[in-house]
N, C-alpha and C positions, 0 to 999 in steps of 0.2 A: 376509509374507502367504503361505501354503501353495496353492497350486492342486492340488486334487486330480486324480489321474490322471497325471502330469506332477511330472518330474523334471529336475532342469538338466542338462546334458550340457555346458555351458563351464565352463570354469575360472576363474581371479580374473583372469589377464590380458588373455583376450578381450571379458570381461565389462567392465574397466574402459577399454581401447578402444572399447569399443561409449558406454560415459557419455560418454565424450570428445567423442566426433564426433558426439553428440545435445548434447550442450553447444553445441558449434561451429554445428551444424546449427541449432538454436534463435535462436541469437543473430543468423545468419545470416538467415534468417528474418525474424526483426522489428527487426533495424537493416538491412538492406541493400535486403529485399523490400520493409519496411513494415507485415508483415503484422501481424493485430493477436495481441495476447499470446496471447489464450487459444484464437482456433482456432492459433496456432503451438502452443503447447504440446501442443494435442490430436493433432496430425498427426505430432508428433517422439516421444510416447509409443506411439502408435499401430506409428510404426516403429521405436523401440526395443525392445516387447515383437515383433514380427515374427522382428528381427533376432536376438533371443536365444533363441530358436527354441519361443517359448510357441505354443502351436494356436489357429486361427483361433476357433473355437469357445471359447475359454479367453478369449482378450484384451478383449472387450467388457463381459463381467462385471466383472473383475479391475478396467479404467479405470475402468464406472460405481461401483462400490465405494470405489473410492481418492478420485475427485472428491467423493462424496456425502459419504465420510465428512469430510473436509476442509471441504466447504460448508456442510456443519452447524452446524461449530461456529466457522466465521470469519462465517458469516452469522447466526448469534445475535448474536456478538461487536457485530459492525458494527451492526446493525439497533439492538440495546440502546444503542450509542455515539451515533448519528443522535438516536436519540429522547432522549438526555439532552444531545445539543449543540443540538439543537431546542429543550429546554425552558430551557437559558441564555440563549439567544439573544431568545424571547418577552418571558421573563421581566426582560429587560433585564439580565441578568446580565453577558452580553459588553461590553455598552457599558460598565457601570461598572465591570470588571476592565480596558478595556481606557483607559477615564480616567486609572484608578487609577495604572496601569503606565505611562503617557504622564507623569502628573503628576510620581512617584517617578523614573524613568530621564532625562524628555524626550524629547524628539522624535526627536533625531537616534541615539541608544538605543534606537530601537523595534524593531528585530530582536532585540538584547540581550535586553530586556523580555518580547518573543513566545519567546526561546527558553527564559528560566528559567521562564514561566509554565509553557510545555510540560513543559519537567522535572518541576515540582510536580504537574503534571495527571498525568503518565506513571508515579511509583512507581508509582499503587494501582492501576492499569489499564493494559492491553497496548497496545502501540503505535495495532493499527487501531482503536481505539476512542479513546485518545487524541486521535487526527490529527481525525479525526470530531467532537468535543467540541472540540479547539481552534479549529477552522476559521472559528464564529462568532464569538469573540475575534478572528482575524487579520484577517478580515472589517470589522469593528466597527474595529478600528487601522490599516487602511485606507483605512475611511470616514474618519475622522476628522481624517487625513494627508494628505485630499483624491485619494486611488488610489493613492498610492505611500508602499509603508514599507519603502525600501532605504535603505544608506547614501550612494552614491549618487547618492540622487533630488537634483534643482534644488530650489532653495527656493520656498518660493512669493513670486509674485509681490507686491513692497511696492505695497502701497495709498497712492495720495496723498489726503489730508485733505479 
């Protein structure tokens, strides 16, 4: 991204000290603080462009540009992925894919099963959308498992006659 008026004045090794310790700084952040991901990420960007000496003036455009352009097109992604794992889920799709895959693997197989379904779902579609479309499958082999479908899990309880 070119920011007009504005030229860099670091070099490559300051530059990738500066990623370093926004790396560190980030992770630090939301494993040790708790903070949550995305104002962490907002506050380490914020002082990564500071620290590479972009002008105060410059740096709010440049984040909202970089965010926007990013949310565009992961939040199409996502939003389009929701409304087709909605519409398996309605349509009873989840529950009989997720029969189907109980039936063929069993029971005690059912992560096996939720993970080659994923693969199959994942060629033709990118991951966040994938995950989004599986969810009412793992959902549905969940229900069905009674809450749990680890390997694992306790069996259920034998019923006497």
């Amino acid at each position: 991204m070119v920011i007009e008026g504005w030229t860099q004045t670091l070099g490559a090794g300051p530059l990738l000290l500066i990623a370093a310790a926004s790396i560190v700084a980030l992770l630090f952040l939301i494993i040790k603080l708790r903070m949550h991901a995305l104002v962490a990420l907002i506050v380490i960007s914020l002082a990564t462009a500071f620290a590479t000496g972009i002008p105060a003036n410059k740096v709010v455009p440049v984040l909202i540009d970089g965010f926007g352009t990013t949310l565009g097109t992961v939040a199409l992604l996502v939003g389009l992925g929701a409304m087709l794992g909605r519409i398996v889920e309605t349509s009873g799709g989840a529950k009989v894919l997720a029969d189907y895959l109980i039936g063929v693997f069993g029971e005690k197989r059912a992560p096996f099963a939720l993970g080659l379904a994923s693969l199959i779902f994942g060629f033709p579609i990118f991951f966040d959308a994938g995950l989004v479309v599986m969810l009412p499958v793992v959902f549905a082999v969940a229900h069905r498992l009674g809450g749990e479908c680890c390997a694992t899990a306790s069996p259920p309880p034998v019923r006497s006659p």
